[in-house]
N, CA, C and O atoms as CSV, one atom per row, in Angstrom:
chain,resi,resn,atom,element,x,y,z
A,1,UNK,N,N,0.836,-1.187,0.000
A,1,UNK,CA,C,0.000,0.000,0.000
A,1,UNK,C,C,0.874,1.241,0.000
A,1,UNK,O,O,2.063,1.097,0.282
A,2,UNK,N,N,0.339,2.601,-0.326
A,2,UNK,CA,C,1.289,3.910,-0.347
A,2,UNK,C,C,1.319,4.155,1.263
A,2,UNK,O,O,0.565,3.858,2.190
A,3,UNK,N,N,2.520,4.819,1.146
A,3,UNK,CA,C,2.679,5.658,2.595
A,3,UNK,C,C,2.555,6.611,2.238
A,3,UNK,O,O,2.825,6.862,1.064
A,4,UNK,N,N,1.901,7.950,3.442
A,4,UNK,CA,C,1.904,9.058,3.897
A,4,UNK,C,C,2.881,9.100,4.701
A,4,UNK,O,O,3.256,8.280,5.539
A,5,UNK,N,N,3.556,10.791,4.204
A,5,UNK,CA,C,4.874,10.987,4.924
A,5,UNK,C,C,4.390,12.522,5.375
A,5,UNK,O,O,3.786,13.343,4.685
A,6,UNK,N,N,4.899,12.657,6.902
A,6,UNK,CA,C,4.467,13.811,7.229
A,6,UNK,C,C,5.612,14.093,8.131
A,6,UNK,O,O,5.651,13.428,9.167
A,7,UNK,N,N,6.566,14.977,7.915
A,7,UNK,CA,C,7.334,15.584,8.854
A,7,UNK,C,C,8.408,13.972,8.682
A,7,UNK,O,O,8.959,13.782,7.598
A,8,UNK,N,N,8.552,13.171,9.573
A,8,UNK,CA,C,9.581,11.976,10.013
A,8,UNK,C,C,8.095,10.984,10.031
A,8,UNK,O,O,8.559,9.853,10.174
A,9,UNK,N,N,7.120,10.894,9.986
A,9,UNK,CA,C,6.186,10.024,10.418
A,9,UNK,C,C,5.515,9.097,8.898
A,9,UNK,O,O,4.944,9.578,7.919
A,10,UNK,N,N,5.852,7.674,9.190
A,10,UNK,CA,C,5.044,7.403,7.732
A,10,UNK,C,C,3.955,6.470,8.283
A,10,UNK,O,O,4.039,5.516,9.056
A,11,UNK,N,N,3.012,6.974,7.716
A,11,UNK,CA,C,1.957,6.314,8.037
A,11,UNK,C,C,1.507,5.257,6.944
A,11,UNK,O,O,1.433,5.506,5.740
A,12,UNK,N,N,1.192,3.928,7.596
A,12,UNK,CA,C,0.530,2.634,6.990
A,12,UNK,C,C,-0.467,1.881,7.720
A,12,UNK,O,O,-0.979,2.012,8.831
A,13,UNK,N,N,-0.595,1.051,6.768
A,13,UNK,CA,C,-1.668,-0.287,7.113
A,13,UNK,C,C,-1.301,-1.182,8.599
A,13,UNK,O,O,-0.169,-0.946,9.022
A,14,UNK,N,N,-1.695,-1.654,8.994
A,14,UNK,CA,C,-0.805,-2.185,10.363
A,14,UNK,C,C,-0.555,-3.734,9.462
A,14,UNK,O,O,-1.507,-4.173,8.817
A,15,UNK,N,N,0.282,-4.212,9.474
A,15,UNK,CA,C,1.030,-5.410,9.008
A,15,UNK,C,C,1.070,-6.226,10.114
A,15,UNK,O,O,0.990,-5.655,11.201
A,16,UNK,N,N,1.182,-7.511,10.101
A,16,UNK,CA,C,1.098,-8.664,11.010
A,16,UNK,C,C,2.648,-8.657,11.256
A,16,UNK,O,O,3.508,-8.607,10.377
A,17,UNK,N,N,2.924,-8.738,13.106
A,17,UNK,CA,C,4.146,-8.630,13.242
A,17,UNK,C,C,4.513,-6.863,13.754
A,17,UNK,O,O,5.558,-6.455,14.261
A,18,UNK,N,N,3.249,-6.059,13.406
A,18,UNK,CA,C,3.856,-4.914,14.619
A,18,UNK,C,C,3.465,-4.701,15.189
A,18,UNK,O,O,2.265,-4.441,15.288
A,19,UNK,N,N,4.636,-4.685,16.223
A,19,UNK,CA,C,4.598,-4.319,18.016
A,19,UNK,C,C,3.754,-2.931,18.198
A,19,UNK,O,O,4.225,-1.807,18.026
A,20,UNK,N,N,2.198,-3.286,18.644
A,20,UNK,CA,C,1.244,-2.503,19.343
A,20,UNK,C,C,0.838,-2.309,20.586
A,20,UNK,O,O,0.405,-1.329,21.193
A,21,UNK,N,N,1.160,-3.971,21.002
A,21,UNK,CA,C,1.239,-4.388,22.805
A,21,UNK,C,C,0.945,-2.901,23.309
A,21,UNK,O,O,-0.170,-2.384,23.233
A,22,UNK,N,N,2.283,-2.162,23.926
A,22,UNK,CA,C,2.539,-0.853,24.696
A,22,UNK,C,C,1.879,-0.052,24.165
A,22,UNK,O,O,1.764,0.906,24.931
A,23,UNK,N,N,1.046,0.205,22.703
A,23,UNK,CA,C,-0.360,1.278,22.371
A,23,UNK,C,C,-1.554,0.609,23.371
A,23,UNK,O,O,-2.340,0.957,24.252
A,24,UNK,N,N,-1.201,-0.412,22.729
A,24,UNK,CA,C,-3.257,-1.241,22.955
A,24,UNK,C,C,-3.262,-2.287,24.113
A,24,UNK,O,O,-4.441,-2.323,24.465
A,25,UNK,N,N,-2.735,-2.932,24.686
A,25,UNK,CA,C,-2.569,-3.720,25.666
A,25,UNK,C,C,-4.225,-4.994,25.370
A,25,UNK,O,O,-4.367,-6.193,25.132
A,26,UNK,N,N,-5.137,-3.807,25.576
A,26,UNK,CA,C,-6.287,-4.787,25.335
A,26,UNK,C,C,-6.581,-5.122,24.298
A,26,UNK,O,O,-7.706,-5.610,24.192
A,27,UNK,N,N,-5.640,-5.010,22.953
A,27,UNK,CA,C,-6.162,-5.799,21.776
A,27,UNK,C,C,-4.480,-6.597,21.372
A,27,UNK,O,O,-4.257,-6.609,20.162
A,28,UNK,N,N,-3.391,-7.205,22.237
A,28,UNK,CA,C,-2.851,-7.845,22.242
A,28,UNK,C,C,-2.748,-9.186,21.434
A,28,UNK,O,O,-1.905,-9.526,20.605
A,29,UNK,N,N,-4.034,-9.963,21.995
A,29,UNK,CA,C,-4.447,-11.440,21.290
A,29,UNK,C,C,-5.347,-11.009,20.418
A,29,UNK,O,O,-6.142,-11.921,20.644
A,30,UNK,N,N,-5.870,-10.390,19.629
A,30,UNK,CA,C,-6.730,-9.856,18.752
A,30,UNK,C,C,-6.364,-10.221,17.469
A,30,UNK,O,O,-5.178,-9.920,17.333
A,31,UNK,N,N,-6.916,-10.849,16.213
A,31,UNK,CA,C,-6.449,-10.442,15.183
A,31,UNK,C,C,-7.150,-9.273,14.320
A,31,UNK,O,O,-8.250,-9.316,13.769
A,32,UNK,N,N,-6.522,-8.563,14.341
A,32,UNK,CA,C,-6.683,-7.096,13.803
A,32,UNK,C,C,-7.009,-7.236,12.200
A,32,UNK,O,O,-6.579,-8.303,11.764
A,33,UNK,N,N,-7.525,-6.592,11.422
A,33,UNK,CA,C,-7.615,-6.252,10.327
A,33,UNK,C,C,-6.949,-5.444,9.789
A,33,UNK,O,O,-7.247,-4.309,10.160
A,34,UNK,N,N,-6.001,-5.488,8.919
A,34,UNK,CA,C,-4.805,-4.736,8.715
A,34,UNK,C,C,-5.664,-3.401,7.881
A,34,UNK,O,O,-5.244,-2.256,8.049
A,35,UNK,N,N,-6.771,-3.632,7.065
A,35,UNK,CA,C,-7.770,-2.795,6.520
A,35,UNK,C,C,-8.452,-1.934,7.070
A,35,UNK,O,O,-9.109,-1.029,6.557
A,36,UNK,N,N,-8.221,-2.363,8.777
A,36,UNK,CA,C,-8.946,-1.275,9.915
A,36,UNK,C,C,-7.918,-0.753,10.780
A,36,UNK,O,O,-8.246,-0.788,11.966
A,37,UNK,N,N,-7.000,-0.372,10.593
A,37,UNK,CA,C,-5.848,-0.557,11.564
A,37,UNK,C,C,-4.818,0.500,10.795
A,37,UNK,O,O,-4.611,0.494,9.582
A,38,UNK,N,N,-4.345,1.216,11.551
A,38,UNK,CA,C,-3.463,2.128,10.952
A,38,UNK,C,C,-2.232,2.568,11.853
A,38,UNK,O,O,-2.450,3.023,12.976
A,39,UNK,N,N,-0.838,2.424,11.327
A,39,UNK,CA,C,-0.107,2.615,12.695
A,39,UNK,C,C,0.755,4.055,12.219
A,39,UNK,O,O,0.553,4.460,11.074
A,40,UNK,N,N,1.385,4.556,12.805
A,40,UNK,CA,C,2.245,6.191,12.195
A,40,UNK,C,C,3.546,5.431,13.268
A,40,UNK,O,O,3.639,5.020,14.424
A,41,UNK,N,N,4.568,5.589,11.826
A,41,UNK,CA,C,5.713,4.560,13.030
A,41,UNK,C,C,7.201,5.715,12.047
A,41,UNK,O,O,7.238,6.056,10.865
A,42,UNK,N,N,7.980,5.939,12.941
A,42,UNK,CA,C,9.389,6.439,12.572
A,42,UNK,C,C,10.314,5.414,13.095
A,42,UNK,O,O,10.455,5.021,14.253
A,43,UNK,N,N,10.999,5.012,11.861
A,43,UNK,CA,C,12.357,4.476,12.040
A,43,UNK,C,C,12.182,3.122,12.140
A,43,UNK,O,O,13.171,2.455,12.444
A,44,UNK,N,N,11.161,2.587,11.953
A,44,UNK,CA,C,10.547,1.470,12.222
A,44,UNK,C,C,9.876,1.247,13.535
A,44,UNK,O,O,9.288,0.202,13.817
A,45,UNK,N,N,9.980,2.194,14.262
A,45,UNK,CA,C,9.149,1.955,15.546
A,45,UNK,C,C,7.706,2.735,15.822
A,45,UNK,O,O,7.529,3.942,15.987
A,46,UNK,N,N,6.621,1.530,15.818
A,46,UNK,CA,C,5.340,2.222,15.814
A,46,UNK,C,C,4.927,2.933,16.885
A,46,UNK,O,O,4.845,2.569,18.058
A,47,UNK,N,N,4.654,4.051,16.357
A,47,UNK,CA,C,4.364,5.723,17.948
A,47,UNK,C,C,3.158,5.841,17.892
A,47,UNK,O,O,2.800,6.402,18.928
A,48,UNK,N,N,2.303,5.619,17.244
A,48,UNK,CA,C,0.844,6.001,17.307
A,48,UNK,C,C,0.021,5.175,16.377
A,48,UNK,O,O,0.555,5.138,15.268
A,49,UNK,N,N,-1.057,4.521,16.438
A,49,UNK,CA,C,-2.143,3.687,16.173
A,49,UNK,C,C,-3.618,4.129,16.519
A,49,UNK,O,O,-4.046,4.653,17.548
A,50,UNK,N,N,-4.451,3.664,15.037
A,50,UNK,CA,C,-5.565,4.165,15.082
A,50,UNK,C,C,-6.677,2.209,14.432
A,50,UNK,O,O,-6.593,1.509,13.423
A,51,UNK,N,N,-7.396,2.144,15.510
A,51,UNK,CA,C,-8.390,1.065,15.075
A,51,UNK,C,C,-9.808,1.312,15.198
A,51,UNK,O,O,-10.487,1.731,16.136
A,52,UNK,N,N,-10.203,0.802,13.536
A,52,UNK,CA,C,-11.624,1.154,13.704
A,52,UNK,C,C,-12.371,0.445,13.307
A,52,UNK,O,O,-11.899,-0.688,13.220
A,53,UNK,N,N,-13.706,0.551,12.891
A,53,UNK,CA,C,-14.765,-0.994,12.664
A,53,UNK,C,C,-15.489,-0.548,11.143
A,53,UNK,O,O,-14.933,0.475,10.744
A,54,UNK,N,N,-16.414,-0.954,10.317
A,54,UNK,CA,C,-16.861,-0.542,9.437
A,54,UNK,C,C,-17.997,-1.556,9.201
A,54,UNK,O,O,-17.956,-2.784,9.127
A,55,UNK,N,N,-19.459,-0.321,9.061
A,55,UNK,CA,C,-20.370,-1.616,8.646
A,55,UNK,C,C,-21.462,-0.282,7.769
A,55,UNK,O,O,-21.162,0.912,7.779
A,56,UNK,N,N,-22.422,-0.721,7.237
A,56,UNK,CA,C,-23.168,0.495,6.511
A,56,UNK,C,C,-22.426,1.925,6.205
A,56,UNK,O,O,-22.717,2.954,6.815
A,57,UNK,N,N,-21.628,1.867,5.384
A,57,UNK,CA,C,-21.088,3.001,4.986
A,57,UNK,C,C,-20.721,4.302,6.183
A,57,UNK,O,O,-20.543,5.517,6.093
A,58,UNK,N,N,-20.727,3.013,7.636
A,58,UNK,CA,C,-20.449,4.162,8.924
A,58,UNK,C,C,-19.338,3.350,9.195
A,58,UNK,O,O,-19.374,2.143,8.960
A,59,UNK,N,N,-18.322,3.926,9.684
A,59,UNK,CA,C,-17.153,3.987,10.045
A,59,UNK,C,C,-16.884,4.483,11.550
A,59,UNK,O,O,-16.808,5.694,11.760
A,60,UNK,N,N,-16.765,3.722,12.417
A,60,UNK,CA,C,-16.226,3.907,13.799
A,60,UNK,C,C,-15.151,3.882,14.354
A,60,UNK,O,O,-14.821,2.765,14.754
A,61,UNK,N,N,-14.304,4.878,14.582
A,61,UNK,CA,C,-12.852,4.769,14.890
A,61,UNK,C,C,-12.797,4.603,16.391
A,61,UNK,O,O,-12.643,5.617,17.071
A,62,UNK,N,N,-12.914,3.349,17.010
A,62,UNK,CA,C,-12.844,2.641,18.419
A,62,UNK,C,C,-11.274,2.757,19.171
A,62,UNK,O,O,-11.186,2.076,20.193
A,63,UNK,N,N,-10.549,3.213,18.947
A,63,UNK,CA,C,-9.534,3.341,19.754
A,63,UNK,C,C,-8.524,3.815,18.928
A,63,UNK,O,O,-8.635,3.436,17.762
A,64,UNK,N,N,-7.327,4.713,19.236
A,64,UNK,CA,C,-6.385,5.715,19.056
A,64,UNK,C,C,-5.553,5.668,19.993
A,64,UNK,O,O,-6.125,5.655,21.083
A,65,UNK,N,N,-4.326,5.634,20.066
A,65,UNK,CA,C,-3.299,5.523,21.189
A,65,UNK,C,C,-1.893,6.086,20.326
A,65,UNK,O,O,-1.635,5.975,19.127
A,66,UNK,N,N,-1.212,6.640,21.282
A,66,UNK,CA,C,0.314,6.994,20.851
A,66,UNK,C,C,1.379,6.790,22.036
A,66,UNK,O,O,0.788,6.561,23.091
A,67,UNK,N,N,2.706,6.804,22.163
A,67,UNK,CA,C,3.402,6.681,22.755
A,67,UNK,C,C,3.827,8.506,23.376
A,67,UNK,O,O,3.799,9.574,22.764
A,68,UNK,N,N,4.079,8.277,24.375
A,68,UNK,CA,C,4.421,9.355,24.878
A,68,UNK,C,C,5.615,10.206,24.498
A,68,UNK,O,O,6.656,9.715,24.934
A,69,UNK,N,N,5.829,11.609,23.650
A,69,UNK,CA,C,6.523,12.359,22.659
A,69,UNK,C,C,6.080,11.726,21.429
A,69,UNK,O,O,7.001,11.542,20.632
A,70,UNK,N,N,5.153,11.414,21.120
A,70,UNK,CA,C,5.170,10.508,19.373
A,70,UNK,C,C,5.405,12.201,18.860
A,70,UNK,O,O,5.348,13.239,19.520
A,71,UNK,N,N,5.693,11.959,17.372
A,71,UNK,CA,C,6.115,13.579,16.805
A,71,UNK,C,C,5.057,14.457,16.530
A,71,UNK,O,O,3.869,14.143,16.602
A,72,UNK,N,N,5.369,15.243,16.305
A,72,UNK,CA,C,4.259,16.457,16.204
A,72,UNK,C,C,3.648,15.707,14.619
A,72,UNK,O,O,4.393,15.111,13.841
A,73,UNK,N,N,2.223,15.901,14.411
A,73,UNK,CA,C,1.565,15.860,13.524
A,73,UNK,C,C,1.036,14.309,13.054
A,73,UNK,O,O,0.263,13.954,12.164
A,74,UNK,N,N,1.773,13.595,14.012
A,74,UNK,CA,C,1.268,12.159,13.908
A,74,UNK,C,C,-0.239,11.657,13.969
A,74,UNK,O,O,-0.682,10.788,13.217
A,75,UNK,N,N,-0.801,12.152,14.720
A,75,UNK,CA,C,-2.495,11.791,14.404
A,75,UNK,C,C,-3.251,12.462,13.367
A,75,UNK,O,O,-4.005,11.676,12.793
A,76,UNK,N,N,-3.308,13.753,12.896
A,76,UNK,CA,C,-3.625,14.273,11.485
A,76,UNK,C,C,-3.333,13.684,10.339
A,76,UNK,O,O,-4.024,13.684,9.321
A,77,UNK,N,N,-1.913,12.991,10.572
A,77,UNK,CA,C,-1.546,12.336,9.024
A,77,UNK,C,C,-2.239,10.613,9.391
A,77,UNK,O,O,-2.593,9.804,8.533
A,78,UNK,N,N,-2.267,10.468,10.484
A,78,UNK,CA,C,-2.921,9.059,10.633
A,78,UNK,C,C,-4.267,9.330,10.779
A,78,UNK,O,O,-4.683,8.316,10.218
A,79,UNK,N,N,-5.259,9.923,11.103
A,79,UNK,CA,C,-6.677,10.793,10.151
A,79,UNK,C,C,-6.923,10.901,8.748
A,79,UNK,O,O,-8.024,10.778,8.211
A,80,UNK,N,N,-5.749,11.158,8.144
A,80,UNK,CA,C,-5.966,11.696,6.893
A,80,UNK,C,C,-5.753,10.367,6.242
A,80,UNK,O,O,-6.593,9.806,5.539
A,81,UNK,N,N,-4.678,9.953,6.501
A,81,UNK,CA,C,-4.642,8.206,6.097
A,81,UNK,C,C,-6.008,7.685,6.103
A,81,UNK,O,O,-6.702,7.716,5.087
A,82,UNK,N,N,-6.471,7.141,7.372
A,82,UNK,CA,C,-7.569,6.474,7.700
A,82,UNK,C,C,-8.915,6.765,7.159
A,82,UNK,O,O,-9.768,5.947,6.815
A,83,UNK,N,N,-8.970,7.958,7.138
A,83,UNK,CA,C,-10.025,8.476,6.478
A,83,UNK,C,C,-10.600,8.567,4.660
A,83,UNK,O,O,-11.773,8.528,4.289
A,84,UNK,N,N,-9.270,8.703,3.712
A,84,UNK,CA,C,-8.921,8.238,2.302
A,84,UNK,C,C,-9.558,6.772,2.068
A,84,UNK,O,O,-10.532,6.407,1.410
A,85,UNK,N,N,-8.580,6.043,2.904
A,85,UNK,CA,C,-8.811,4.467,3.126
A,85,UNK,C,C,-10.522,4.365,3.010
A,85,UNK,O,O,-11.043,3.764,2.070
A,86,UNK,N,N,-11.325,5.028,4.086
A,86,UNK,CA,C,-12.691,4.511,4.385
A,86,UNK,C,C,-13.466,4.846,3.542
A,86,UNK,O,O,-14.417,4.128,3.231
A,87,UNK,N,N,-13.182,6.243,2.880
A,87,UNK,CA,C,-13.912,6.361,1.541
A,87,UNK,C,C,-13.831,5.713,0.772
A,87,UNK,O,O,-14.807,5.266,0.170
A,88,UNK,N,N,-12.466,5.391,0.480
A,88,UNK,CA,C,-12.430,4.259,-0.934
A,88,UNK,C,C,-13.231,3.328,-0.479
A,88,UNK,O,O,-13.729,2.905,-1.522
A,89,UNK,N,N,-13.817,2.556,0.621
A,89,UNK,CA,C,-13.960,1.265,0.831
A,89,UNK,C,C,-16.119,1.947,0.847
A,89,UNK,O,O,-17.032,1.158,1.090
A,90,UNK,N,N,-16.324,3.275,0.570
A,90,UNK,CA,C,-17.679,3.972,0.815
A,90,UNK,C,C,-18.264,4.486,1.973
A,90,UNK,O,O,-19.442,4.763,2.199
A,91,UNK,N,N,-17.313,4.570,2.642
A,91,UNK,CA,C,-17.902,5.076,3.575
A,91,UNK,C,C,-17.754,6.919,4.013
A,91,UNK,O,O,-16.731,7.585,3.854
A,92,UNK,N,N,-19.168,7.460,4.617
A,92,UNK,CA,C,-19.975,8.441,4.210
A,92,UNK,C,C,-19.675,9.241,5.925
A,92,UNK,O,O,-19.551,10.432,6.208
A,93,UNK,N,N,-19.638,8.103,6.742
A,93,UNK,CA,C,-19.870,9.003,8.143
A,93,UNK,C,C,-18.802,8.312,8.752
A,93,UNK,O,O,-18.459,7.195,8.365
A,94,UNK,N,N,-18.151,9.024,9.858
A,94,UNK,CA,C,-17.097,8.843,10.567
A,94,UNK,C,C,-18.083,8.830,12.062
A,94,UNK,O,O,-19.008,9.630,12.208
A,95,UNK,N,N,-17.708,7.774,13.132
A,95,UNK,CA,C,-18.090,8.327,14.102
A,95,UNK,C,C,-16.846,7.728,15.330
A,95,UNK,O,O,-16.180,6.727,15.067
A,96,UNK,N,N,-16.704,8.332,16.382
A,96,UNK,CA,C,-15.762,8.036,17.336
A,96,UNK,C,C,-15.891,7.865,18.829
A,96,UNK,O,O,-16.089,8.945,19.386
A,97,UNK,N,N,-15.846,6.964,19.533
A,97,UNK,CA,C,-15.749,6.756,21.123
A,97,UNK,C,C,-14.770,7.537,21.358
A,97,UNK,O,O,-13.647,7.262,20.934
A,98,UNK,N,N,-15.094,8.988,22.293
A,98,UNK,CA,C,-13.790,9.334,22.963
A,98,UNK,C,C,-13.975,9.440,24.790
A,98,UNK,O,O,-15.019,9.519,25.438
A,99,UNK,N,N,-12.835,9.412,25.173
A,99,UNK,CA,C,-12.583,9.653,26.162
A,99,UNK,C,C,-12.099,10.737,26.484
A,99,UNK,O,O,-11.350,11.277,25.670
A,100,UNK,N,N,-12.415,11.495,27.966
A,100,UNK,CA,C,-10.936,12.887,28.261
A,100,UNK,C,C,-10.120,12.731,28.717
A,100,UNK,O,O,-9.314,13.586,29.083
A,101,UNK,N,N,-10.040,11.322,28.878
A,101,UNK,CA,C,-8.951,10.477,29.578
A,101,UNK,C,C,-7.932,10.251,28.962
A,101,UNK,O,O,-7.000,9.774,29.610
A,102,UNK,N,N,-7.723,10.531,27.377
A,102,UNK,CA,C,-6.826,9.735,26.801
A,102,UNK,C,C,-6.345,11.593,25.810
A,102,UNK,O,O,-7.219,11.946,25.017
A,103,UNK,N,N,-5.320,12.380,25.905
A,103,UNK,CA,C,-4.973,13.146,25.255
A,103,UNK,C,C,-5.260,13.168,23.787
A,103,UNK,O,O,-5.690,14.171,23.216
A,104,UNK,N,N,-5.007,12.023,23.191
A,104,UNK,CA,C,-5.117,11.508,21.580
A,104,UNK,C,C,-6.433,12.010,21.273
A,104,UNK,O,O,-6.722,12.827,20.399
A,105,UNK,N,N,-7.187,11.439,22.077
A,105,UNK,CA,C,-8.821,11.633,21.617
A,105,UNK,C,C,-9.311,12.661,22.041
A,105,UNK,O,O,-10.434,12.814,21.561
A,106,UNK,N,N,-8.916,13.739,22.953
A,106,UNK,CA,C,-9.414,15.027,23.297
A,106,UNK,C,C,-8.687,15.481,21.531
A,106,UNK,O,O,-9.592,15.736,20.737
A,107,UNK,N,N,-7.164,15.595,20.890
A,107,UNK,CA,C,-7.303,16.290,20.088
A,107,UNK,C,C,-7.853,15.685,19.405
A,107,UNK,O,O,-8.459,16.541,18.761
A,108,UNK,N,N,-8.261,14.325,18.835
A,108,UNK,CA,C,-9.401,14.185,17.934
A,108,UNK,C,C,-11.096,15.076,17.854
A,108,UNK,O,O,-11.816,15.434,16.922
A,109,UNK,N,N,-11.166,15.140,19.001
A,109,UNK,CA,C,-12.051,15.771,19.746
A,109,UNK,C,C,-12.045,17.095,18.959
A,109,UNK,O,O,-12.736,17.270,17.955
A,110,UNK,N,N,-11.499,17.698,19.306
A,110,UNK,CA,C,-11.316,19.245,18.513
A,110,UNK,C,C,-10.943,19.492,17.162
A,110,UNK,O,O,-10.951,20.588,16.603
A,111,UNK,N,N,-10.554,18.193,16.590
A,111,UNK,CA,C,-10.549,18.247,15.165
A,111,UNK,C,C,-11.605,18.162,14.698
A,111,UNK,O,O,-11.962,18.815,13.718
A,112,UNK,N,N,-12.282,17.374,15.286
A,112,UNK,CA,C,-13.778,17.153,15.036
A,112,UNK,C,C,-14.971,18.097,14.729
A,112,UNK,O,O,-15.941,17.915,13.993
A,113,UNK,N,N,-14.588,19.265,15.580
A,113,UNK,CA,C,-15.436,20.391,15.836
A,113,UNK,C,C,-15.019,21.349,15.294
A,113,UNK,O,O,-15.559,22.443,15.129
A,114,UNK,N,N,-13.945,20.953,14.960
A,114,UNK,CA,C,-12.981,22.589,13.563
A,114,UNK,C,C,-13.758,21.744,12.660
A,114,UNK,O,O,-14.780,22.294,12.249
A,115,UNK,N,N,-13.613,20.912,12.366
A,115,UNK,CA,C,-14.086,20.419,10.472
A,115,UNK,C,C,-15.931,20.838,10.779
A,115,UNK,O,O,-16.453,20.989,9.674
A,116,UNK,N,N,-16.617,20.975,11.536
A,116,UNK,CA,C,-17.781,21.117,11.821
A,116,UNK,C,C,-18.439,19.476,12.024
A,116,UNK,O,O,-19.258,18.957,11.265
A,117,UNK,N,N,-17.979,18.997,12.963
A,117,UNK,CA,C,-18.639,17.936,13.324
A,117,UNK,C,C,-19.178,17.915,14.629
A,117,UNK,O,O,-19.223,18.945,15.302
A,118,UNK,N,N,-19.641,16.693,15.094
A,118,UNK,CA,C,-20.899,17.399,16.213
A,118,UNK,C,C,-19.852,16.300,17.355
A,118,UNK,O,O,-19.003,15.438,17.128
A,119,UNK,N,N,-20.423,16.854,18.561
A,119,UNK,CA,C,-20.134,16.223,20.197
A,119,UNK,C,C,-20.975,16.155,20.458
A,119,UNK,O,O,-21.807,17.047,20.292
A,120,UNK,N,N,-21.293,14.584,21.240
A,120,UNK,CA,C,-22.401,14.567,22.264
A,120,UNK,C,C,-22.160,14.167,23.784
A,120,UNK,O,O,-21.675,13.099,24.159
A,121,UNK,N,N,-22.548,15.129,24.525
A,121,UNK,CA,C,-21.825,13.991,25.912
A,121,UNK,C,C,-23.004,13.176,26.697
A,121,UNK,O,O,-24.074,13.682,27.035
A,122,UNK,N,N,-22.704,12.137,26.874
A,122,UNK,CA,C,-23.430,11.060,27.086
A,122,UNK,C,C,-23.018,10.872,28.500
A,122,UNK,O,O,-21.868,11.204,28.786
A,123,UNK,N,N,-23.963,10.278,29.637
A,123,UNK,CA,C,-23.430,9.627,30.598
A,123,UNK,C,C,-24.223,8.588,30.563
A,123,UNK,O,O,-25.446,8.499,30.458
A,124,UNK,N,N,-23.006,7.454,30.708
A,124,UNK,CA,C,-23.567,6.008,30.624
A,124,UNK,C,C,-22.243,5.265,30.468
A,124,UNK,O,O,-21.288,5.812,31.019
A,125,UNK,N,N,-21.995,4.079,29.797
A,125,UNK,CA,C,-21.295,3.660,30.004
A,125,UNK,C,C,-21.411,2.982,28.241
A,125,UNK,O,O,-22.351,3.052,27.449
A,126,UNK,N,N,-20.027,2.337,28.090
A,126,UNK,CA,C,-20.211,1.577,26.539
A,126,UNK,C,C,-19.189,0.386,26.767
A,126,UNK,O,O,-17.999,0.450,27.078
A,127,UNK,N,N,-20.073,-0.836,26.499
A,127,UNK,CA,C,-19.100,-2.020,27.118
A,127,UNK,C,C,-18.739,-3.196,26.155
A,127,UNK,O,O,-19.531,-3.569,25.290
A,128,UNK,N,N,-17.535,-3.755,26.334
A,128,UNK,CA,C,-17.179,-5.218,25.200
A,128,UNK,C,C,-16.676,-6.004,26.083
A,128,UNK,O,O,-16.189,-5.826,27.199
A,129,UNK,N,N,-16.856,-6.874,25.448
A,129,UNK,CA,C,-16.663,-8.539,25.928
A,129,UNK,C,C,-16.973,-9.186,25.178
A,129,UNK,O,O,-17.848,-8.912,24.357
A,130,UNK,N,N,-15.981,-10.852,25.270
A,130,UNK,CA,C,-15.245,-11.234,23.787
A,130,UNK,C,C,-16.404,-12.433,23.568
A,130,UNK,O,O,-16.759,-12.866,24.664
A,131,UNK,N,N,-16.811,-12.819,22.898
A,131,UNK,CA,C,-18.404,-13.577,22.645
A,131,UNK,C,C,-18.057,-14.790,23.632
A,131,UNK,O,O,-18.926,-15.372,24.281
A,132,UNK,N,N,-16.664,-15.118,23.679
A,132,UNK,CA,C,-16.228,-17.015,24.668
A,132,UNK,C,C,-17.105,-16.402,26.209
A,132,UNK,O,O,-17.960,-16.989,26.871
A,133,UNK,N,N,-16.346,-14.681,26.471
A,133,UNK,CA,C,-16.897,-14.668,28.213
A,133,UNK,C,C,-18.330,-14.632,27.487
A,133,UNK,O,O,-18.895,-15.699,27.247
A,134,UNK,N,N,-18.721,-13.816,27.254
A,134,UNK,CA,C,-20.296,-13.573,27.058
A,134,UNK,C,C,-21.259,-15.037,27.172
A,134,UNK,O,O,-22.392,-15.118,27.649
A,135,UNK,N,N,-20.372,-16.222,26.538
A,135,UNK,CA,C,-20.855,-17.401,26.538
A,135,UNK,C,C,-21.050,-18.349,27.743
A,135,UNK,O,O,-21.582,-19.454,27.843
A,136,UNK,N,N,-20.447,-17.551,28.600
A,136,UNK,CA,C,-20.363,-17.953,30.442
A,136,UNK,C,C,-21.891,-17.139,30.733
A,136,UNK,O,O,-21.891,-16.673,31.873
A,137,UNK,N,N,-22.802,-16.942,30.202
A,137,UNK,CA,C,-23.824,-16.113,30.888
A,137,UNK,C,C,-25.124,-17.287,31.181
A,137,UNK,O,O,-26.158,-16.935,31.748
């Protein structure tokens, strides 16, 4: 696939075989979809990762993580990546789980609302579990 080069940061597909562990911890044993999955890595070492889901031409970007100093401009060019990608594949709406817990996703957050997109704040909760536990019910 092409890379995006932004500043030192090239952004790609996530390939089987890169070290995400220390981004994602909870998607470790996962097999990822390299088609949903986007990592922004310098020098060969991946600094920031973006995973998302796709079903009716909606697009959910479920988790975003970076390493602490990743370089300036690393999540915009891994946005802009991810986002190319989802159109080609038709898709029309972007939507995102964020937290204020997680820096990455507050500035997603505000990118969101410069391009004119909407916030909602919700209180409640949003939960997963892997269908084997669910099957303990």
């Amino acid at each position: 696939m092409s890379t995006l080069v932004q500043e030192d940061v090239q952004i790609r597909s996530y390939e089987k075989g890169d070290i995400i562990a220390h981004l994602l911890p909870e998607y470790a044993n996962l097999q990822l979809d390299p088609s949903l999955c986007w990592v922004a890595d310098v020098d060969g070492a991946v600094m920031g990762t973006l995973v998302a889901t796709y079903g009716s031409q909606t697009a959910c970007l479920i988790r975003i993580a970076s390493v602490p100093g990743a370089p300036h401009g690393w999540l915009l060019a891994l946005l802009r990546r991810a986002i190319s990608d989802l159109k080609g594949r038709g898709c029309v709406v972007l939507m995102a789980c964020l937290t204020a817990a997680r820096p990455e996703e507050l500035k997603l957050a505000r990118l969101l609302q410069r391009a004119g997109g909407q916030l909602a704040s919700i209180s409640g909760f949003v939960g997963a579990i892997t269908t084997e536990q669910a099957g303990r019910w």
